[in-house]
C-alpha positions as a Markdown table, in Angstrom:
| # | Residue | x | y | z |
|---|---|---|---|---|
| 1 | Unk | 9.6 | 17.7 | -7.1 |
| 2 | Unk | 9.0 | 21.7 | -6.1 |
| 3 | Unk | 12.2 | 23.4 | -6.1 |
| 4 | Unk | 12.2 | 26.5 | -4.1 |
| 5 | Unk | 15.1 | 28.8 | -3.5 |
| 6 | Unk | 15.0 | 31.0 | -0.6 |
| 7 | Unk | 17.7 | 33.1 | -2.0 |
| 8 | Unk | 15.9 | 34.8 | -4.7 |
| 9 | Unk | 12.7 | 35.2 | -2.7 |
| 10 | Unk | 11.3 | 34.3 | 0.9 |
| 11 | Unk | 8.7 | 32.3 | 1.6 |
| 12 | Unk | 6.9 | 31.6 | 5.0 |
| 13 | Unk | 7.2 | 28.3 | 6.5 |
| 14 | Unk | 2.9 | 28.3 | 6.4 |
| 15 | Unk | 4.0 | 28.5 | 2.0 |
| 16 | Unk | 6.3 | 25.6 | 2.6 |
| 17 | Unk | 4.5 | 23.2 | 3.8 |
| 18 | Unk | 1.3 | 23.6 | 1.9 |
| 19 | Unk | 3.8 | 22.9 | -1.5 |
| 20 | Unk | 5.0 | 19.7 | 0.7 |
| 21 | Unk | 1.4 | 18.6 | 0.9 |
| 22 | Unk | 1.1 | 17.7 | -2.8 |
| 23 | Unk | 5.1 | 16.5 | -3.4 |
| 24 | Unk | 8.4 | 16.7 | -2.1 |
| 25 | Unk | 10.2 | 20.2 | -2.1 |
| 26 | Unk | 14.1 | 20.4 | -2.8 |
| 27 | Unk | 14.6 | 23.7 | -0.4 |
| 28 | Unk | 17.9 | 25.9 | -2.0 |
| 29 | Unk | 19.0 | 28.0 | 1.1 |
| 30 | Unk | 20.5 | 31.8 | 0.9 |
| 31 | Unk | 23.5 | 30.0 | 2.8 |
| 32 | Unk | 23.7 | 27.3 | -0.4 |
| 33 | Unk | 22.2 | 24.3 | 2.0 |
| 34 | Unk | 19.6 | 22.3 | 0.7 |
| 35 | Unk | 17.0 | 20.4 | 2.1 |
| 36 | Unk | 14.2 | 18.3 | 1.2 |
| 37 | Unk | 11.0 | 18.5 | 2.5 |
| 38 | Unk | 8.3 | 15.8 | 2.0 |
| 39 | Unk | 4.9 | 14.7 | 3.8 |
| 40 | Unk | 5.5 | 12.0 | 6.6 |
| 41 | Unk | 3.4 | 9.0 | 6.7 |
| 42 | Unk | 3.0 | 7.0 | 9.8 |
| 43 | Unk | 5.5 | 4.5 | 8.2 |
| 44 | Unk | 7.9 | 7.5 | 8.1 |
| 45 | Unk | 7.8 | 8.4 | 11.5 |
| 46 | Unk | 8.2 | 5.0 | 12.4 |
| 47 | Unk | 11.3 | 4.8 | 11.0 |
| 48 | Unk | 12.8 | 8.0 | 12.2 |
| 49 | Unk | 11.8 | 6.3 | 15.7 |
| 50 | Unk | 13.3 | 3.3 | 15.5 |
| 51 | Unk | 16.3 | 5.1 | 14.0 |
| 52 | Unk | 16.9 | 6.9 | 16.9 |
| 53 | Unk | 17.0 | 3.9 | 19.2 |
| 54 | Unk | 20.1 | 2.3 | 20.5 |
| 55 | Unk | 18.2 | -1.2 | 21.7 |
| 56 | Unk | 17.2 | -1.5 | 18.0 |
| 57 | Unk | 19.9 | -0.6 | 16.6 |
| 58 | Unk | 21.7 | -3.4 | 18.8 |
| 59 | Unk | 18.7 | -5.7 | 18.2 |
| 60 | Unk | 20.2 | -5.1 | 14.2 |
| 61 | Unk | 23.4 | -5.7 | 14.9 |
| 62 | Unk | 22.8 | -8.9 | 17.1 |
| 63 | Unk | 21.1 | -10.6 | 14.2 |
| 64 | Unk | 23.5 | -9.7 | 11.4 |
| 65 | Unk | 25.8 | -11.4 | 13.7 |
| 66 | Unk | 23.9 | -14.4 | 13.2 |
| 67 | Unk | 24.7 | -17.2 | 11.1 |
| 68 | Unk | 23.1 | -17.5 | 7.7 |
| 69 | Unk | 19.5 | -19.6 | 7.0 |
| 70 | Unk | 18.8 | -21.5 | 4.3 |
| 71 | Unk | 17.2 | -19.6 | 1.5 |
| 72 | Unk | 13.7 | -20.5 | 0.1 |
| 73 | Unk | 15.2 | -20.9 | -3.4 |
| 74 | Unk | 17.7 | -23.9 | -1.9 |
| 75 | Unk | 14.8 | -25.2 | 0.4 |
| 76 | Unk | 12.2 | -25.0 | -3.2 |
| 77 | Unk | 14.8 | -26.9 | -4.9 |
| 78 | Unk | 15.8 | -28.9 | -2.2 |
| 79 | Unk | 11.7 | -30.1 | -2.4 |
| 80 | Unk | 11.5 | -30.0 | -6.3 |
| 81 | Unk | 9.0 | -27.5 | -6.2 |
C-alpha cells in the first residue's frame, strides 16, 4: 500500500489516482483524516449499490429471520458419504 500525506506536500487528484491504479493508497490528510483509495472493480461497485438499497437490505433481514437449514455436513453424514 502507497502512503501519501497531503500534509507535507500536495498532490493533484490526476497524481492520486494514477498511484491507485497499481495499489491501494492510505491518504494522510493536513486535517489528520485518512482515507483509502483503491481501484473499483465491477464487483465493487456492485456492492456499494446494493449497499445503498433499502429493499435489499430488507430482503437481508427477511432471510436472517428465517429458520435454520440443514447443513451439508449433517445431510453428508446423514447419507454416509
Amino acid at each position: 500500500m502507497k502512503t501519501v500525506d497531503l500534509s507535507k506536500k500536495q498532490r493533484s487528484l490526476g497524481e492520486v489516482l494514477a498511484l491507485a491504479k497499481s495499489e491501494a493508497v492510505l491518504i494522510h490528510s493536513p486535517f489528520g483524516e485518512d482515507f483509502i483509495l483503491e481501484h473499483a472493480d465491477e464487483f465493487d461497485r456492485e456492492v456499494a449499490a446494493l449497499g445503498g438499497s433499502a429493499k435489499f437490505r430488507s430482503f437481508l433481514e427477511d432471510r436472517a429471520k428465517e429458520a435454520p437449514t440443514i447443513g451439508i455436513d449433517e445431510i453428508r453424514k446423514k447419507r454416509g458419504v
